[in-house]
KOLMARLUM-988985 format. One record per residue (C-alpha): z, y negated, x; residue in three letters. Coordinates in steps of 0.2 Angstrom, whole numbers, padded with zeros to 4 digits, always signed. Each point is the difference from the previous one (the first is absolute). Layout:
N
ZYXALA;...
***
This chain:
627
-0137+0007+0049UNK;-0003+0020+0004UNK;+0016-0003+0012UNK;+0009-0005-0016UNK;+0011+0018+0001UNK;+0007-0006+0018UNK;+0014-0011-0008UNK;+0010+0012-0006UNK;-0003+0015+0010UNK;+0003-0011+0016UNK;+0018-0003-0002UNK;+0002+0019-0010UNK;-0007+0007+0017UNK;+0013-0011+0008UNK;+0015+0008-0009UNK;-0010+0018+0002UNK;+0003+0000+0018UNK;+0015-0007+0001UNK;+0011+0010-0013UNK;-0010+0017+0008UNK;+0000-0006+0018UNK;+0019-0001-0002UNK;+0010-0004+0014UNK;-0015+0000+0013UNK;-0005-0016-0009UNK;+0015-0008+0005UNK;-0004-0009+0015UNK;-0019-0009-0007UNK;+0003+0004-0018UNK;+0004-0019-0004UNK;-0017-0003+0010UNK;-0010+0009-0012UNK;+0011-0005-0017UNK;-0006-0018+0005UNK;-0016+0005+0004UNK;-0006+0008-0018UNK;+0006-0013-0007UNK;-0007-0015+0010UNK;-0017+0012-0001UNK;+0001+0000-0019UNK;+0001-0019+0001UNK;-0014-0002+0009UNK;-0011+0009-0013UNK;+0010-0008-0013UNK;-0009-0017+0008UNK;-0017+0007+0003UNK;+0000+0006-0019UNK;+0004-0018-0006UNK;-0012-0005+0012UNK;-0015+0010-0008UNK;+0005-0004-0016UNK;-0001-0018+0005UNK;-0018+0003+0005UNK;-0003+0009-0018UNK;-0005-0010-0015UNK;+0015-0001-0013UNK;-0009+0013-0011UNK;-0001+0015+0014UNK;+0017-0004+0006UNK;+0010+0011-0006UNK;-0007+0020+0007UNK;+0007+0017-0003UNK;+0002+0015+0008UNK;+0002+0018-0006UNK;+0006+0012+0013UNK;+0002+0016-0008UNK;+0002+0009-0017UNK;+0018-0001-0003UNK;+0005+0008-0016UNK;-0013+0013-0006UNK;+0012+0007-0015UNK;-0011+0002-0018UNK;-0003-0017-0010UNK;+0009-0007+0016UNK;-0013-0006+0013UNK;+0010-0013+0014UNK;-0007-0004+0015UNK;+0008-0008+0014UNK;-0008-0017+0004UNK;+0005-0015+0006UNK;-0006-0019-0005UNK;+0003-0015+0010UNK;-0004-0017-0011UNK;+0006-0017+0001UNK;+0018+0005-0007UNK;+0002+0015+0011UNK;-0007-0008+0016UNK;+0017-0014-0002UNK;+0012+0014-0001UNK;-0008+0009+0016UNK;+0000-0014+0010UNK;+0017-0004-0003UNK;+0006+0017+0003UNK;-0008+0005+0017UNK;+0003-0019+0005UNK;+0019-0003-0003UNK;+0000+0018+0002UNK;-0006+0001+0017UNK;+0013-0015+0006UNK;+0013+0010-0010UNK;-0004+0014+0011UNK;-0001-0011+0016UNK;+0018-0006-0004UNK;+0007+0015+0001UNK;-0003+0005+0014UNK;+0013-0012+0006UNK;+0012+0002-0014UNK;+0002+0020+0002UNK;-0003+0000+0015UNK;+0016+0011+0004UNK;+0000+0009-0014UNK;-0004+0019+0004UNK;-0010+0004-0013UNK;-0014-0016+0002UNK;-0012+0012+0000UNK;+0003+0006-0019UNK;+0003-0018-0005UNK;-0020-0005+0006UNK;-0003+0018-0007UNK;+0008-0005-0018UNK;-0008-0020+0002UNK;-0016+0009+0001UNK;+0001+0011-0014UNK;+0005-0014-0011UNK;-0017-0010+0004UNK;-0011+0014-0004UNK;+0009+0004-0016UNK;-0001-0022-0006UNK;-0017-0002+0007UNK;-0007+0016-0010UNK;+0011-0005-0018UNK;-0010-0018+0002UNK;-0018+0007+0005UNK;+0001+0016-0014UNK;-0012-0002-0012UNK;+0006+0008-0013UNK;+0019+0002-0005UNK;+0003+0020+0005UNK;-0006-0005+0019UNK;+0012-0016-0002UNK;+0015+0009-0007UNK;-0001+0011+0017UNK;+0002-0015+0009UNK;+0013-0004-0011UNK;+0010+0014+0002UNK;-0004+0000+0018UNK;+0007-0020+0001UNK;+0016+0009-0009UNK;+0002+0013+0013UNK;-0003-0010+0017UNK;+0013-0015-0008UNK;+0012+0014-0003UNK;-0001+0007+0018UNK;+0002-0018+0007UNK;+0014-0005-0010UNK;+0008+0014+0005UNK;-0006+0000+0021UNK;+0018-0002+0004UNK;+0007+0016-0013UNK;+0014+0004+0013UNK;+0011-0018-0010UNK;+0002+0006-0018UNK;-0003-0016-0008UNK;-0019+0001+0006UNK;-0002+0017-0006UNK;+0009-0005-0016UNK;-0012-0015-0002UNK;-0018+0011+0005UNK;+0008+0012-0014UNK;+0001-0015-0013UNK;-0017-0007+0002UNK;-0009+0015+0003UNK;+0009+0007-0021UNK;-0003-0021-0006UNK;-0020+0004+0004UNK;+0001+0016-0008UNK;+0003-0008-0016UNK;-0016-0014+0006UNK;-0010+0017+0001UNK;+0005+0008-0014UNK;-0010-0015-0011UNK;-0014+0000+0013UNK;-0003+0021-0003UNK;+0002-0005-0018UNK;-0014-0013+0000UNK;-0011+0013+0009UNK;+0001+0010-0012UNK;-0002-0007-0015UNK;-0016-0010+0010UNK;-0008+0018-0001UNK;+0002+0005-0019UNK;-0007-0016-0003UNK;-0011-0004+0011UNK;-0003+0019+0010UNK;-0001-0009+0017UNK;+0011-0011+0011UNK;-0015-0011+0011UNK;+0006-0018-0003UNK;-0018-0004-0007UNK;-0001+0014-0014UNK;+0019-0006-0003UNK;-0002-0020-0002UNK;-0018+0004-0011UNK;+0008+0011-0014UNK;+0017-0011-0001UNK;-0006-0008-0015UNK;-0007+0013-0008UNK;+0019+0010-0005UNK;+0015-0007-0008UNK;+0012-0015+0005UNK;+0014+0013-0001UNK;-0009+0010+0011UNK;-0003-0015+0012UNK;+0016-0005-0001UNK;+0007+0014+0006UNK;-0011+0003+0015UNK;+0004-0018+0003UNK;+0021+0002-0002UNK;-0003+0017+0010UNK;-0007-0009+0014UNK;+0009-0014+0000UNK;+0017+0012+0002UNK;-0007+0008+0016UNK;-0003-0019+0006UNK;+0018-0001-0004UNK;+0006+0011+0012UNK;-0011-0006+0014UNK;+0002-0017+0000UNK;+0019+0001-0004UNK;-0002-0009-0016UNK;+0014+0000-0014UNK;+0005+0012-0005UNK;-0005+0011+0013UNK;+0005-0013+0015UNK;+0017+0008+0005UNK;-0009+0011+0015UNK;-0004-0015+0011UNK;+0014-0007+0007UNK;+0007+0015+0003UNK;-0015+0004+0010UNK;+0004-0012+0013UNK;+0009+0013+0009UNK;-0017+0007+0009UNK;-0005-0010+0016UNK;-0004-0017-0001UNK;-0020+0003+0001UNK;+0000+0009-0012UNK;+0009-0014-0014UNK;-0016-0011+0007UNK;-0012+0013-0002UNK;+0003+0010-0015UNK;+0011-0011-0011UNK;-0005-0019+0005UNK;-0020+0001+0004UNK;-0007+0018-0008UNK;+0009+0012-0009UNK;+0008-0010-0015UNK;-0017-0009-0002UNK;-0008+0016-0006UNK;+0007-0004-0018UNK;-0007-0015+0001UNK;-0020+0009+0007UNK;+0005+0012-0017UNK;-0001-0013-0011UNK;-0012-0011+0006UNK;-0013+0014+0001UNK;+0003+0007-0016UNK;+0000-0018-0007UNK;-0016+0004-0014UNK;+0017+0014-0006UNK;+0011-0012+0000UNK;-0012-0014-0010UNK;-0004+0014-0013UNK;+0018+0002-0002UNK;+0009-0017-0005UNK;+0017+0007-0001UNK;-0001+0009+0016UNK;-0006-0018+0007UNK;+0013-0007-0007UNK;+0013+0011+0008UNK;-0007-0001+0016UNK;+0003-0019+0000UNK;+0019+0000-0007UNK;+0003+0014+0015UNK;-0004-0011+0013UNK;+0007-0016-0009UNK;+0018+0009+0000UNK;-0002+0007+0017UNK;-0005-0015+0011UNK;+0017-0007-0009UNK;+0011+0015+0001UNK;-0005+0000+0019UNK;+0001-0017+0005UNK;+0018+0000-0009UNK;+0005+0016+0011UNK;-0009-0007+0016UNK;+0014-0017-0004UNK;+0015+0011+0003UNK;-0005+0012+0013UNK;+0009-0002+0020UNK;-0010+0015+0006UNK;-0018-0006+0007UNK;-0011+0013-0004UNK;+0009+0004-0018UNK;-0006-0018-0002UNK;-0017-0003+0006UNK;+0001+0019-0010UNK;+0006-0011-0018UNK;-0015-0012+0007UNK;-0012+0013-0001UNK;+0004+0005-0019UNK;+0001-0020-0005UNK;-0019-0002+0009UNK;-0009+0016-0007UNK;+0006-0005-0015UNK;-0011-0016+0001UNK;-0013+0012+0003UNK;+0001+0011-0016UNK;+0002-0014-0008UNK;-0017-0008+0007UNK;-0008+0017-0004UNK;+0006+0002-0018UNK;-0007-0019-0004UNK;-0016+0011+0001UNK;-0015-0007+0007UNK;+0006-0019+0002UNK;+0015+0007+0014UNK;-0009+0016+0008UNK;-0007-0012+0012UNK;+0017-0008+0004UNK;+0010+0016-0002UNK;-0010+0009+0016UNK;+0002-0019+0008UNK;+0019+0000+0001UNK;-0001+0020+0005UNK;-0010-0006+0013UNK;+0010-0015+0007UNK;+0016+0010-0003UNK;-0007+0014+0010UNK;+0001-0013+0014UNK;+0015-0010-0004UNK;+0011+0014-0005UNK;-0004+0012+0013UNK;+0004-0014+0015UNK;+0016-0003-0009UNK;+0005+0018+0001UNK;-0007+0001+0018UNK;+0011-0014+0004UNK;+0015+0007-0010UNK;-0003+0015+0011UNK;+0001-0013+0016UNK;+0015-0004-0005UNK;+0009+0016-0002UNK;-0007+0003+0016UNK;+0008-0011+0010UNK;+0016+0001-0010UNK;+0005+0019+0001UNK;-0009+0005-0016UNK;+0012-0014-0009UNK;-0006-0003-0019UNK;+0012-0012-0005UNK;-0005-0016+0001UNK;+0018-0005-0002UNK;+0002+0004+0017UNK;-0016-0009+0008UNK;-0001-0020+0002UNK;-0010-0011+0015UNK;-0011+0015+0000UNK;-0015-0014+0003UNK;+0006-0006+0019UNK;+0001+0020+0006UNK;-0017+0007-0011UNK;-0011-0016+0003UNK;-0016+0011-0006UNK;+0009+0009-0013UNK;+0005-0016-0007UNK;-0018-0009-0001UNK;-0010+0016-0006UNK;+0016+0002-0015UNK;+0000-0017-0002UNK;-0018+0000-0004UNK;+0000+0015-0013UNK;+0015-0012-0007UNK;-0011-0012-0004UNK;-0012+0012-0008UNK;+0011+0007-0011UNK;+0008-0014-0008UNK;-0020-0007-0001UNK;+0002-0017+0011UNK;-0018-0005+0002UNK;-0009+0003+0009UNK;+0007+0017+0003UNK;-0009+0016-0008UNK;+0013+0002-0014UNK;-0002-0018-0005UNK;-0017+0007-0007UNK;+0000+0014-0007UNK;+0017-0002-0010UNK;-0005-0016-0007UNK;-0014+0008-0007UNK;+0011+0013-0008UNK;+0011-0013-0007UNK;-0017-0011-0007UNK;-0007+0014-0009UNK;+0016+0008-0007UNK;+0000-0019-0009UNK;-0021+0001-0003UNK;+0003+0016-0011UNK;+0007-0012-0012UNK;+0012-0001-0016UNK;+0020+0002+0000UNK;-0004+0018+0013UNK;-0008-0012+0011UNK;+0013-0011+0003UNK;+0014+0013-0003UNK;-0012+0007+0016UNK;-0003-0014+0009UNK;+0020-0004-0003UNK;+0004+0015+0011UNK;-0013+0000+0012UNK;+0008-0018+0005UNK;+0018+0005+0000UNK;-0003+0015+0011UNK;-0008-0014+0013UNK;+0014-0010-0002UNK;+0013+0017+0002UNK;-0015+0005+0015UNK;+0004-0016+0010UNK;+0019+0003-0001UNK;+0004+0017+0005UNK;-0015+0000+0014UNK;+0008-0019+0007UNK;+0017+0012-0002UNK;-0005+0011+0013UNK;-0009-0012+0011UNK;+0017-0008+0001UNK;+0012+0013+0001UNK;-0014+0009+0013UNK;-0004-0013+0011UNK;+0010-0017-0002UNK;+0019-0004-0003UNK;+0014+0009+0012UNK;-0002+0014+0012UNK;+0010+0015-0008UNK;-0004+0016+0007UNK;+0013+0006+0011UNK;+0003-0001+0019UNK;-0009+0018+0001UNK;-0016-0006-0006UNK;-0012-0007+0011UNK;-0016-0005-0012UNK;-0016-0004+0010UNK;-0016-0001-0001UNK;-0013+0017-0004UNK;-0013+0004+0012UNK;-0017-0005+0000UNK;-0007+0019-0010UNK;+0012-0008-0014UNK;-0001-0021+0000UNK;-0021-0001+0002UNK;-0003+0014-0018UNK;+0013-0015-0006UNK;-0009-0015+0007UNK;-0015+0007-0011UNK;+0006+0002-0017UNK;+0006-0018+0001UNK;-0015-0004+0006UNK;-0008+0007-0016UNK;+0016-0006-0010UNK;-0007-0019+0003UNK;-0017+0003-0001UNK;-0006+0015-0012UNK;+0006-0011-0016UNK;-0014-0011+0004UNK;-0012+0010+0006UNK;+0000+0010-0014UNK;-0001-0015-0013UNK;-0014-0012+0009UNK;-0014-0002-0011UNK;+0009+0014-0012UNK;-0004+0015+0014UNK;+0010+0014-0007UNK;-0004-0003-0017UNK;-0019-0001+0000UNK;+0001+0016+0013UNK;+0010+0010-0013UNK;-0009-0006-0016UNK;-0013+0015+0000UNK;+0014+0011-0001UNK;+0014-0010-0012UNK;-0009-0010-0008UNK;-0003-0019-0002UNK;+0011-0012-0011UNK;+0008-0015-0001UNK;+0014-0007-0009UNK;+0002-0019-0005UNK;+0018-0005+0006UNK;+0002-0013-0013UNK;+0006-0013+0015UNK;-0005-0005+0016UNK;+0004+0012+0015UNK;+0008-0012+0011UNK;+0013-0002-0015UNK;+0006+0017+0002UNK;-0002+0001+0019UNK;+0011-0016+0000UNK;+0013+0010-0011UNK;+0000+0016+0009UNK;+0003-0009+0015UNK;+0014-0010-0005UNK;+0009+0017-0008UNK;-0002+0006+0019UNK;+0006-0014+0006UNK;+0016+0001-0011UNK;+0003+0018+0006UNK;-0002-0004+0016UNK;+0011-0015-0003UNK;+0013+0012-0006UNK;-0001+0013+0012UNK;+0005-0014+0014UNK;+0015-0006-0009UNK;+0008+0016-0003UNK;-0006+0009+0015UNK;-0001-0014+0016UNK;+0018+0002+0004UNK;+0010+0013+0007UNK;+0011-0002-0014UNK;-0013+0001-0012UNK;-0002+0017+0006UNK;+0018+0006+0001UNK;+0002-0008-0019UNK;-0010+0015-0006UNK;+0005+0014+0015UNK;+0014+0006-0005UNK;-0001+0004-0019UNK;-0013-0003-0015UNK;+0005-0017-0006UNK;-0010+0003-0018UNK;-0005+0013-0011UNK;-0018-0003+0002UNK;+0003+0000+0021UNK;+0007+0018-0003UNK;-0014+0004-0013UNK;-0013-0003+0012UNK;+0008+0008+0017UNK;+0003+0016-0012UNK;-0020-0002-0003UNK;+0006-0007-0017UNK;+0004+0017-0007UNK;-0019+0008+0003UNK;+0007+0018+0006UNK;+0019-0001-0013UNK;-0015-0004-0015UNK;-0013+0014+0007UNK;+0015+0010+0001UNK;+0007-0001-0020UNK;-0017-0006-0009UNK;-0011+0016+0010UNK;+0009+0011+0010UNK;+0018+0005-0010UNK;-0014+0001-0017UNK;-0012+0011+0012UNK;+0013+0010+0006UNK;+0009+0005-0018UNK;-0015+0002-0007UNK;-0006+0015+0014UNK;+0018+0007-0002UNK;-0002+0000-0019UNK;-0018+0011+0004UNK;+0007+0008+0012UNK;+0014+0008-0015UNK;-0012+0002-0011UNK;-0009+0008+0013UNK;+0013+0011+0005UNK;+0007+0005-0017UNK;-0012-0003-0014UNK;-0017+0007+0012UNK;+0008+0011+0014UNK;+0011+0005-0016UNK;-0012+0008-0010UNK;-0010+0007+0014UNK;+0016+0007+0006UNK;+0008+0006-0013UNK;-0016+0010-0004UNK;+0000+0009+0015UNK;+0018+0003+0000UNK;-0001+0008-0019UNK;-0014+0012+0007UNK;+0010+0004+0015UNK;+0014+0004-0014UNK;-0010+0010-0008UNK;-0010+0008+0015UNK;+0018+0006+0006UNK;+0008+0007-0019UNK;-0018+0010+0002UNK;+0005+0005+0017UNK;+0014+0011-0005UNK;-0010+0012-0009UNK;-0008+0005+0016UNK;+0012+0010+0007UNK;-0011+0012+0011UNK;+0008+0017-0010UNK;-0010+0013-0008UNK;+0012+0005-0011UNK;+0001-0021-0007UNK;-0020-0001-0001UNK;+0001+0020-0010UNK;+0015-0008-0014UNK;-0013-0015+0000UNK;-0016+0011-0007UNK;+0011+0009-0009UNK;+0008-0013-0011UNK;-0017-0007-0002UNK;-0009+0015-0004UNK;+0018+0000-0015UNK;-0006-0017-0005UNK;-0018+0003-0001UNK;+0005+0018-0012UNK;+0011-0010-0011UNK;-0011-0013-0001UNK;-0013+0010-0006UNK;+0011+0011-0012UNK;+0005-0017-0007UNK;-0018-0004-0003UNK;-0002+0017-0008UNK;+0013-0003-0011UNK;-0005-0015-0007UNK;
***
């Protein structure tokens, strides 16, 4: 455990030389990008390893490395804590992470600037696996803001199209608003509490008032918001889709966007303390796992709909985590399994693009399956995942999701559950959608094109997420693994569903199978697709391709307010503030220049002058007299 500091500074080192080696780097720089992250894996492992070894009491270890903050009453140090929550994120981080980085050594393989691209990859890791090893929130809102910083560089790799700069410029000002309710939490963490370690936090929780709770818990969940693209803070995501293809898998499929859902489930005793903050927790992933899946229905570009995908299946997660203890469990369980399933999908969106000239439209692909044989399976398999066809990973871990959102009882439950079951059933249509347009049906890309299969550096990072698309589902559930490993850390619980599993596993299935069902009708022909190519045939198809309204509502609801609202201050400002502090200057300079005038620089003025006043003085006097 001493080397406990080698995860992140591993891949930090990584991105050191690169970004300072410049241009001398260019020709191993890849080499060493893969390297500090493959590295970082491997103690990822080892860790796990010794913790396996360790009693369940003595798991979780921390380690302090130096005295960050010194400031007055402030006393932070910067340690690091790996325990069995941590040790799941890390793992999945440096692992996908590594056959991220492995993949793109093929996929940018002729783009100049490869170098900075591993450099960038790099940074990211360090700056994820240090916001999920902090152990206290000052330390994780650096790698917070450092996540923010390396996901703004990425998005924006290729800055030379302006769509990508436009789109690195969006996320990076949506996650300023997620950060603005994180610095707020901070604070009001210290006047209440004068400390921001997660144990001296999570103790003293109880001991102030449900408003003050609750906003700690609305402020935190606003920053997990912005992270995890959840409404209303979701619109960044799509867009994002213009950096690379590793870096949708990486950042916004497997890591970045579940740091929300590591935020709440960590500060889960906040969120308990704090029912209304609990509460809004669970409607935000409720609505967002249905405002996804509804865009991911109308979308023809591939990554912008794996991207809708994205917000639909986080949303599951917040949802699991705002259940509180009964879905932490299950919450980190469909993070983990979407980690796989998710990120082989985008890798093998990438593979497609690829061998189609960069083509996103999957209007324009068909028959894809005879000429990308590998692509095909390893898609295929992450397919299955997704949609939760046992006995695939997501069949798992979202049937859990949807068991518990019905255990937590009443008319919310099944309001809960309700949802949770449609966006199955809406889950199953749009990703059979783009199975079919992808891979089946006609071919009709143009006489240009020639698609073919990727290279090995690209297909084998594929051929492993599958493999962990089919099998970490059940791995993770035999004998209830995940949930007895993470119980030291979110607790224990257990909710009575009220009817036998198998009744809802038999009706999730059968809502799948209705999407799915669906999805071949409309989509199987060539027709089906030209039906919908040339124009929006509904109001709700344009809604959802026009991300139904998320940017036009951002727009009039925050933005038009905002901005009349700093032009307002910015008048009164200018007028009534700068007025007065003006206009007092100016009335002294008035003044200063009438008194001016008097000094003329002749004798003969200054001699008149003490001569009337001497004239004055004398009549004053006689006038005294007098009286």
């Amino acid at each position: 455990m001493d080397a406990l500091w080698l995860l992140p500074v591993l891949p930090l080192a990584g991105a050191v030389v690169l970004l300072v080696g410049g241009r001398r780097t260019d020709s191993w720089g890849h080499f060493l990008g893969c390297g500090t992250a493959l590295a970082a894996f491997v103690v990822a492992c080892a860790q796990f390893v010794t913790m396996l070894g360790a009693d369940t009491a003595s798991r979780a270890v921390n380690q302090t490395l130096f005295q960050w903050v010194p400031v007055a009453d402030l006393r932070v140090e910067f340690g690091l804590q790996l325990d069995q929550l941590s040790i799941c994120f890390a793992l999945l981080i440096t692992g996908v992470g590594s056959l991220i980085h492995i993949y793109s050594v093929g996929y940018m393989e002729h783009d100049l600037d490869r170098r900075r691209f591993f450099a960038y990859l790099n940074l990211f890791l360090a700056a994820m696996l240090l916001l999920v090893m902090a152990d206290n929130f000052l330390v994780l809102y650096l790698g917070w803001e450092g996540v923010g910083l390396a996901s703004y560089l990425l998005i924006g790799f290729w800055q030379h199209k302006p769509s990508a700069a436009t789109a690195a410029k969006k996320a990076f000002v949506v996650n300023r608003v997620g950060d603005v309710g994180l610095v707020i939490a901070l604070m009001i963490m210290f006047v209440e509490f004068g400390s921001f370690e997660f144990d001296v936090v999570f103790a003293g929780i109880e001991s102030i008032g449900d408003g003050t709770a609750t906003a700690i818990g609305l402020m935190l969940l606003l920053a997990a918001c912005a992270k995890s693209a959840q409404v209303p803070l979701q619109s960044w995501l799509g867009d994002a889709m213009e950096g690379p293809t590793p870096v949708s898998a990486l950042i916004h499929a497997a890591t970045m966007v579940t740091a929300g859902v590591y935020l709440i489930v960590r500060s889960g005793v906040i969120f308990e303390a704090a029912p209304a903050a609990q509460m809004a927790v669970v409607i935000v992933g409720a609505v967002t796992l249905l405002f996804g899946a509804i865009i991911g229905c109308a979308k023809d570009d591939i990554k912008k709909a794996l991207a809708a995908s994205t917000m639909s299946q986080i949303g599951y997660m917040v949802l699991a985590a705002g259940l509180g203890p009964a879905g932490y469990a299950f919450a980190i369980m469909h993070l983990l399994t979407h980690g796989f399933f998710k990120a082989g999908l985008f890798l093998g969106a990438g593979s497609v693009m690829h061998g189609m000239n960069e083509e996103t439209d999957m209007r324009r692909y068909g028959g894809l399956r005879v000429v990308m044989p590998i692509t095909f399976v390893t898609f295929g398999l992450g397919y299955l995942a997704i949609i939760g066809v046992p006995p695939f990973a997501g069949f798992f871990s979202k049937d859990k999701i949807i068991e518990v959102a019905f255990a937590s009882g009443g008319v919310s439950g099944i309001v809960l559950g309700c949802a949770a079951l449609l966006g199955a059933g809406l889950t199953a249509f749009y990703m059979t959608r783009v199975m079919l347009m992808t891979f089946f049906g006609e071919r009709r890309w143009g006489q240009d094109a020639d698609p073919h299969e990727s290279s090995r550096v690209m297909t084998w990072p594929m051929i492993l997420l599958a493999v962990g698309s089919v099998v970490a589902g059940g791995l993770l559930t035999l004998g209830g693994a995940l949930t007895h490993w993470l119980e030291p850390v979110v607790g224990e619980h257990h909710d009575e569903l009220g009817v036998p599993v198998w009744v809802v596993t038999v009706t999730t299935l059968a809502v799948v199978l209705v999407g799915v069902a669906v999805a071949y009708r409309t989509y199987a022909s060539a027709a089906g697709i030209a039906r919908e190519a040339p124009r929006d045939v509904s109001v709700l198809t344009t809604a959802a391709r026009r991300d139904l309204y998320g940017d036009k509502v951002n727009e009039e609801v925050f933005m038009r307010p905002g901005r009349a609202l700093t032009t307002a201050i910015a008048v009164v400002d200018d007028r009534l503030i700068d007025g007065a502090v003006d206009g007092s200057a100016k009335s002294v300079g008035a003044l200063s220049g009438r008194i001016r005038t008097l000094q003329t620089g002749f004798v003969r003025s200054y001699a008149l002058f003490m001569l009337s006043g001497a004239a004055l003085v004398v009549g004053v006097m006689m006038a005294v007299r007098l009286l």
